[in-house]
Structure formats: structure tokens, C-alpha cells
N, C-alpha and C positions, 0 to 999 in steps of 0.2 A: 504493500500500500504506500500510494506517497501519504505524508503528514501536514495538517496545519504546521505551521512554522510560529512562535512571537519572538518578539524581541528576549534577548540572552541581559540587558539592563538598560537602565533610562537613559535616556540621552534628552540634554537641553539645549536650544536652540535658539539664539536672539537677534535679529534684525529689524532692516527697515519695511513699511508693507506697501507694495511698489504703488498701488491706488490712493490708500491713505495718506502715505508718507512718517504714519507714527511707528515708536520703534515698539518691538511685538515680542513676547518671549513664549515658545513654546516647547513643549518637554512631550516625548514620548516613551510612554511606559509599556511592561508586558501586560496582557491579556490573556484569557481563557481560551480554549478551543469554541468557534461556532459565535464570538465577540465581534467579527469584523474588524473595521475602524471608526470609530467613533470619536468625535471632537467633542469634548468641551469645555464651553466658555466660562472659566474660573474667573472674570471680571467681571462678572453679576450674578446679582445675589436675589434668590439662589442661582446656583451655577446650570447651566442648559446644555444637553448632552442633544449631539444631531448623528448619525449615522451615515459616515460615507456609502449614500446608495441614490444611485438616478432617478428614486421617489421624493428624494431631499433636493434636489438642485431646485434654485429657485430663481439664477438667474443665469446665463449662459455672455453676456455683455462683456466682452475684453480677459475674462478668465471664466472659472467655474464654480459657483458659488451655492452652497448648501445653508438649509436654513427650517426655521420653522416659524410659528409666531413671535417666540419669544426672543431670538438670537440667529445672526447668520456668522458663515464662516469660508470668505472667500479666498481665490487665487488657489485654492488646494491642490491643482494638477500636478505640479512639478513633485508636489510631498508626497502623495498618490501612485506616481508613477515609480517613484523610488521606493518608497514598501514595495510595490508590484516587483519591480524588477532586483528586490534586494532578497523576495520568496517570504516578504512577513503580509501575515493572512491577517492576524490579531493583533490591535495593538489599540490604546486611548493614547488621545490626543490632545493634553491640558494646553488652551492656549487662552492668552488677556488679553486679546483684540479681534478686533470681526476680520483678521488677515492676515494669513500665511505668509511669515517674513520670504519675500524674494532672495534674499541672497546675493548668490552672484548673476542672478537671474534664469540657471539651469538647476538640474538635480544633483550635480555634485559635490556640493556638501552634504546634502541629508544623506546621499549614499555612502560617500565617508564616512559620517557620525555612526549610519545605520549598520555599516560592515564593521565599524569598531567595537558597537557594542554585542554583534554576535547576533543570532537565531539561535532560540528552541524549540525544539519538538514539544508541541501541545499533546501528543497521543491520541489525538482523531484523525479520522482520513480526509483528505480533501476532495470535495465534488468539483469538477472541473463542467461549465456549460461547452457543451459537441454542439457542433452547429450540423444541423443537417438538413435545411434547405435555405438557398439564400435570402440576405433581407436587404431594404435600398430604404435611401431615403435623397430623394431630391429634389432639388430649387434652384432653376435656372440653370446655369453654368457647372453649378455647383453638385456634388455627387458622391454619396459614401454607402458601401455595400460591404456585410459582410457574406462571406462564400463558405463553403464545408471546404474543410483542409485536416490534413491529420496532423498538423502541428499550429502551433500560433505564430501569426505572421503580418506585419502591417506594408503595405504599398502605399506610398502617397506621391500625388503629381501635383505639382505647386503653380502658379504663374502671375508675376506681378509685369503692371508696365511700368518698367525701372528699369535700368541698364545693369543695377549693381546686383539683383537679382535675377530677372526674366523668370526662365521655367528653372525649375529644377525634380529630379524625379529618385528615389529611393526605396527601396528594398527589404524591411528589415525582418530576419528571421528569427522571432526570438528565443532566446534563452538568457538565463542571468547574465551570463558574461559578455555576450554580445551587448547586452544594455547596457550594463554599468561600462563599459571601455568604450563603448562607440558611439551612446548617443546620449548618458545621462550627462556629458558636459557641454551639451550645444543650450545655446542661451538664447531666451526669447529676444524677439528683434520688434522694432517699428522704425517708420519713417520720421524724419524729423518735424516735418510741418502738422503730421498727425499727433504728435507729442507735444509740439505750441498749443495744437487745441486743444487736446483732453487738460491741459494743465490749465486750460484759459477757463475750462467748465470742469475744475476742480477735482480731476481726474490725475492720475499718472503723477502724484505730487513725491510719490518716492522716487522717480526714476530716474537715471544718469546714466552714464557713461559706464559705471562700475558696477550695473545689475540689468544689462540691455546693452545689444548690440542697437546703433541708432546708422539709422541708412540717410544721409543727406541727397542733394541736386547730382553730388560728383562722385556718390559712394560711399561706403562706411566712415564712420566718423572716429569710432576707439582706434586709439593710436597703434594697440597691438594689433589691429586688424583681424580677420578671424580665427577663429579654433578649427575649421575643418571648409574646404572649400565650397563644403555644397553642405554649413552649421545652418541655413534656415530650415532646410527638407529635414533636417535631423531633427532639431526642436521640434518642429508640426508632428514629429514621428512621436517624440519625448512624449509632446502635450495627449496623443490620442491614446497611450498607453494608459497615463494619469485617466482620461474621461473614460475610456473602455471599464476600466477598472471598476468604475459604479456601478455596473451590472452586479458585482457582489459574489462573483466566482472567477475561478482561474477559465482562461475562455482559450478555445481550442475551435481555430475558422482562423480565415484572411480575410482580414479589411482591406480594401483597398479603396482608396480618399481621392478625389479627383476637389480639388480647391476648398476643400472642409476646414472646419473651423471647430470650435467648442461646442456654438449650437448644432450643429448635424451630427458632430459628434454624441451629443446627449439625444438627441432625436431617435439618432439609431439605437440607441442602448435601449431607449422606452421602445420602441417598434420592436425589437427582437423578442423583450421580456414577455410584448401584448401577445404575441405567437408562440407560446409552446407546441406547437406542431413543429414549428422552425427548429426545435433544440432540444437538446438531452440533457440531464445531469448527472454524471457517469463517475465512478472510480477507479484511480487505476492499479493495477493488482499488481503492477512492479514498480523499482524504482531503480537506479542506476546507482552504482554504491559511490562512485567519485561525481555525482552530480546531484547533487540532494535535492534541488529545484526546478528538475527537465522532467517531466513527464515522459512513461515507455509507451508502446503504442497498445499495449492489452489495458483491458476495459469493459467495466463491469458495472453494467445499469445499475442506479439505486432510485428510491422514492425521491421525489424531489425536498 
């Protein structure tokens, strides 16, 4: 059987929240088997517990934003995507502000933090969702589908009209290590004159240079220039890992993203879940002994 995975000890986190701009401290603890991830808001009182799951998003607007009446808790993808690609199932997420410190604006520091403090085996098996007939969701131009595949895999085709971007198109086939080496340090990006604005309408007030790549008239503007020559197609990869992940199992299909963003990405997550005819939730009866996080391909239906 593979196993839930949690965190092996806590790790605390503090930065700035690239919307808000206030500084944010949040600490991730272990968890039981069958706990998911769950945030909550230790800055009010009493404190409000939300559950990373595509029934919680409440807003999809420039990140991915979970919330209820009482409390929301945005920007989560990059935090999300690194549990996902660090193999932690379980974990709470104490944080004192409605946003996910950006960092350096990709997943590598939480992946650091998150590989230093280790995984434990919970002792329950993990249900992985099988996709077994394709799902789509699209608007315009724009176009995200996942397909049956026997392993998990993201394809995305990007295209801006900008010279320092244009298209770009990527590949990725996951497994831990392929994420955490090849795409948890690509770092979200915008345009400059996009970033005058949202700051003009009190948006993007954390954002700089040193948690964002910023695309000017003549091309990027960070003086180190990029992390990877084709770091936007990688982050848009990063970010859909982080939204898939809401689905609330290990997901086993290929996406493939034709100009998607957060909202499609959330779109599809609700569309696949509305279809269980579309999918399974299955367990798998082996495990690879040097890869504790790669699913084998034997597979064994359970209840949902």
C-alpha cells in the first residue's frame, strides 16, 4: 500500500503577502491520517479552520483563495503545490493573516522548510482519484482538460503578446523529484504596467522585484534575469499543481492547459468532482521501496 504521508515536525514561516503587503507568519504542523490540509486563522478570535478543498475557494482573482463566512485565506497555490509535491497528505496550517507569505514568489522555500522537517507515515493508505473518462472546461481561447493517463502529468501551452514571453509550451511528468528540482523554483511573473495598476487599486502592494519576476516594454526587469529559460510555462505548471491539488486526493490523469489560469483551473477541479462517472478512487497495493511518493501501477478499487 502507499501511505498518507505528514509532516516528521513544524516548520515556521514568515513573510510578506504579495496582495496585502503585510508581513504574515505561518507555521505548519503534523496531522492525523484522512486530516487533509487545513488553515487556520489564529488572528481571530475565535480562531477559523477552512479546509484546503475546491468546495472552499471563494475567489479565483490573481491567486486562489479559500474561505468561509467567517475568515478567508489567500495566495495558497505555491504552499499547496509544495505539500503536493513534497508527498504531505496531512498537515494544519496556523496562519495570522488572510495570506500566504509569497516568499520569493515560487515554492522553494516551503519545499526546503518542508524537506527539512521530514514526512511521516500516518498508517492509512492513500486513495488516489483514476480518471477514467475525460473532463474540459472552456472559455474562449482558453482551455483545460483532464484525460485518463496511468500516471500524473501536467501539459501547458502559454501565449502572451510580448516579445519577452510569446508562447511557451511544457511537459511535466510528475513525480517528487521532478517537482521539487525542476519547477518548485520558477517564480510567478507579471507585467509591469499590470502591476502600476493593481497597486493603483490597492492590489499587489507586497510585490517587487525580490518575490516576482516583472516583465517590462524591453523584457524582464530582475537584474539576475531568469531561473530557467522557459520559468513562466514552469510556474503556470507550479501554480496548477497547487489548484489540482483541491480536488483533495492524489490525482492520477493529464491535464493538459491551453492558456489557463486559476479560474479554469478551479472550474475543472469542480467539473471532474460533479462527474463521478469521470473517476475512481482506487488504492495502490504496491509501493516502490527507494521512492516512497511515486505510485506503482497495480490498483485496487475502494469505496469512495
Amino acid at each position: 500500500m502507499t501511505f498518507q504521508n505528514t509532516l516528521g515536525n513544524k516548520v515556521t514561516f514568515s513573510g510578506i503577502g504579495l496582495h496585502t503587503g503585510k508581513t504574515i507568519t505561518l507555521t505548519l504542523r503534523p496531522a492525523e491520517a484522512g486530516t487533509g490540509i487545513v488553515f487556520h486563522r489564529v488572528d481571530v478570535s475565535p480562531s477559523v479552520s477552512i479546509e484546503a478543498k475546491a468546495a472552499n475557494v471563494v475567489s479565483t482573482r490573481l491567486s486562489t483563495t479559500i474561505g468561509n463566512a467567517q475568515a478567508t485565506v489567500s495566495t495558497i497555490e505555491h504552499l499547496m503545490a509544495a505539500l503536493y509535491g513534497c508527498g504531505i497528505d496531512n498537515a494544519h496550517v496556523d496562519i495570522n493573516g488572510p495570506e500566504v507569505p509569497i516568499m520569493d514568489g515560487s515554492a522553494a522555500p516551503f519545499v526546503a522548510a518542508i524537506e527539512k522537517a521530514g514526512a511521516k507515515g500516518c498508517g492509512k493508505p492513500r486513495k488516489y482519484l483514476v480518471v477514467k473518462k475525460p473532463v474540459s472546461v472552456v472559455e474562449g481561447d482558453k482551455k483545460i482538460t483532464i484525460i485518463p493517463s496511468r500516471t500524473y502529468k501536467i501539459s501547458f501551452d502559454m501565449e502572451f503578446a510580448h516579445r519577452a514571453v510569446r508562447s511557451q509550451f511544457r511537459s511535466m511528468q510528475f513525480s517528487r523529484e521532478i517537482f521539487t528540482e525542476e519547477y518548485a523554483a520558477a517564480r510567478t511573473f507579471g507585467f509591469l504596467a499590470e502591476v502600476e495598476m493593481l497597486k493603483a487599486h490597492g492590489l499587489a502592494l507586497g510585490g517587487s522585484l525580490e518575490n516576482a519576476v516583472v516583465i517590462g516594454e524591453e523584457g524582464v526587469l530582475n537584474e539576475e534575469g531568469l531561473r530557467y529559460t522557459d520559468e513562466f510555462v514552469r510556474h503556470k505548471i507550479l501554480d496548477s499543481v497547487g489548484d489540482m491539488s483541491l480536488a483533495g486526493y492524489r490525482l492520477i490523469g493529464h491535464v493538459k492547459s491551453t492558456k489557463s489560469g486559476h479560474d479554469l483551473n478551479h472550474k475543472l477541479v469542480t467539473e471532474l468532482l460533479r462527474r463521478p462517472d469521470c473517476y475512481t478512487l482506487e488504492e495502490f497495493t504496491q509501493q516502490p521501496a527507494n521512492a516512497p511518493f511515486l505510485p506503482m501501477p497495480e490498483l485496487a478499487t475502494v469505496a469512495a
